[in-house]
C-alpha positions in Angstrom: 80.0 -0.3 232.0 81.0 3.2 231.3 79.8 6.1 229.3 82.6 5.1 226.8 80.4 2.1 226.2 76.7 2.8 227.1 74.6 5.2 228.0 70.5 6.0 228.9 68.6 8.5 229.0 66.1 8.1 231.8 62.5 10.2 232.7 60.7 10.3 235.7 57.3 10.0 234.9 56.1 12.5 238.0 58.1 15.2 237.2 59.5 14.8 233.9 63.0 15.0 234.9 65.4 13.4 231.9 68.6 12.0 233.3 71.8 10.4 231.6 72.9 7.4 233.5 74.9 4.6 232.9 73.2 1.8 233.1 74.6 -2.0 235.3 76.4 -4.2 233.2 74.2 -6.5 234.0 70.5 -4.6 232.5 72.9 -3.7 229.5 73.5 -7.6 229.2 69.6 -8.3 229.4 68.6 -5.0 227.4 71.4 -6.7 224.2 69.6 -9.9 224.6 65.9 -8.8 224.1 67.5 -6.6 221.4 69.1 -9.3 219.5 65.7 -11.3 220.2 63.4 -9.0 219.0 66.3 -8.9 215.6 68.5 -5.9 216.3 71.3 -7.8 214.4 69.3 -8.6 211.4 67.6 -4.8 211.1 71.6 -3.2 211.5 72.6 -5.5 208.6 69.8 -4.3 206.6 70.8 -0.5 207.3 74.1 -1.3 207.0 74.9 -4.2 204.7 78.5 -2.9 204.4 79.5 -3.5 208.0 82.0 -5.8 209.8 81.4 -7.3 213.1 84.9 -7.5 213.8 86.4 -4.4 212.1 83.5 -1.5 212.8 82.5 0.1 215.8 78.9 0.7 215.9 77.0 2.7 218.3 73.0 1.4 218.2 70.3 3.2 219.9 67.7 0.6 221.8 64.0 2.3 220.9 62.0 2.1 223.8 59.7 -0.5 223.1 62.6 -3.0 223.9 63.6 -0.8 227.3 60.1 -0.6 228.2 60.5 -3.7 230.7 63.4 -2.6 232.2 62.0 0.9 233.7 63.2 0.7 237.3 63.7 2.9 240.4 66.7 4.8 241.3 67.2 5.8 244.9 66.9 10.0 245.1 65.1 10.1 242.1 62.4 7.5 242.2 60.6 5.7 239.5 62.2 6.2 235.7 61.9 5.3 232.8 64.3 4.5 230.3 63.4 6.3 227.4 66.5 5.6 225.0 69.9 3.5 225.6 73.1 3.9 223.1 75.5 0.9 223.1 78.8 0.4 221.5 77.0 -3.3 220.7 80.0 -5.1 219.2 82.9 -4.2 221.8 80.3 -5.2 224.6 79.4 -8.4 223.2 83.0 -8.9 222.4 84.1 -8.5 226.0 81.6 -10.6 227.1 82.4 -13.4 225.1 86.1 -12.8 226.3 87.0 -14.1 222.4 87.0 -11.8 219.6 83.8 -11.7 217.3 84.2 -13.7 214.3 86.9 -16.4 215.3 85.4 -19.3 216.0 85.3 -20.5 219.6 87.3 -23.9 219.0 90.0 -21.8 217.5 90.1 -19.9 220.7 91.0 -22.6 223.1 
């Protein structure tokens, strides 16, 4: 991952020190799944019953109830907490899935 395609903001709690970092591909793999758990997909639809999956580019921001699991510790900084994290959700999930979104799978092999 790259700043091009995610990015966090993170606080440590002792000294209240905010730091943009990019985050491991693979938290930003866990943090999409307990989004789309918790119904990410269904609430951006809602705000945005125009868009396509395959055709728009949309940058979400993860609220901090979602990254609240995923605080962590960062060597030379200590423990921090993720307080926001913007993804560019459908390119991700698209290079993940290695197909493009909205062609069926079988059409892809």
């Amino acid at each position: 991952m790259d700043n091009a395609w995610c990015f966090a903001l993170a606080e440590n709690p002792v000294n209240g020190v905010v730091i943009k970092i990019t985050p491991a591909h693979d938290l930003v793999q866990a943090v999409l799944c307990s989004w789309i758990e918790a119904g990410g997909p269904d609430a951006l639809r809602r705000a945005k019953p125009n868009i396509t999956d395959v055709i728009d580019d949309h940058w979400i921001s993860i609220s901090r109830n979602i990254l609240k699991k995923y605080d962590a510790h960062i060597p030379g900084v200590g423990a921090v907490k993720i307080v926001t994290m913007h993804l560019r959700v459908f390119k991700i999930i698209d290079a993940d899935l290695k197909v493009p979104i909205g062609v069926p799978v079988a059409e892809t092999v």
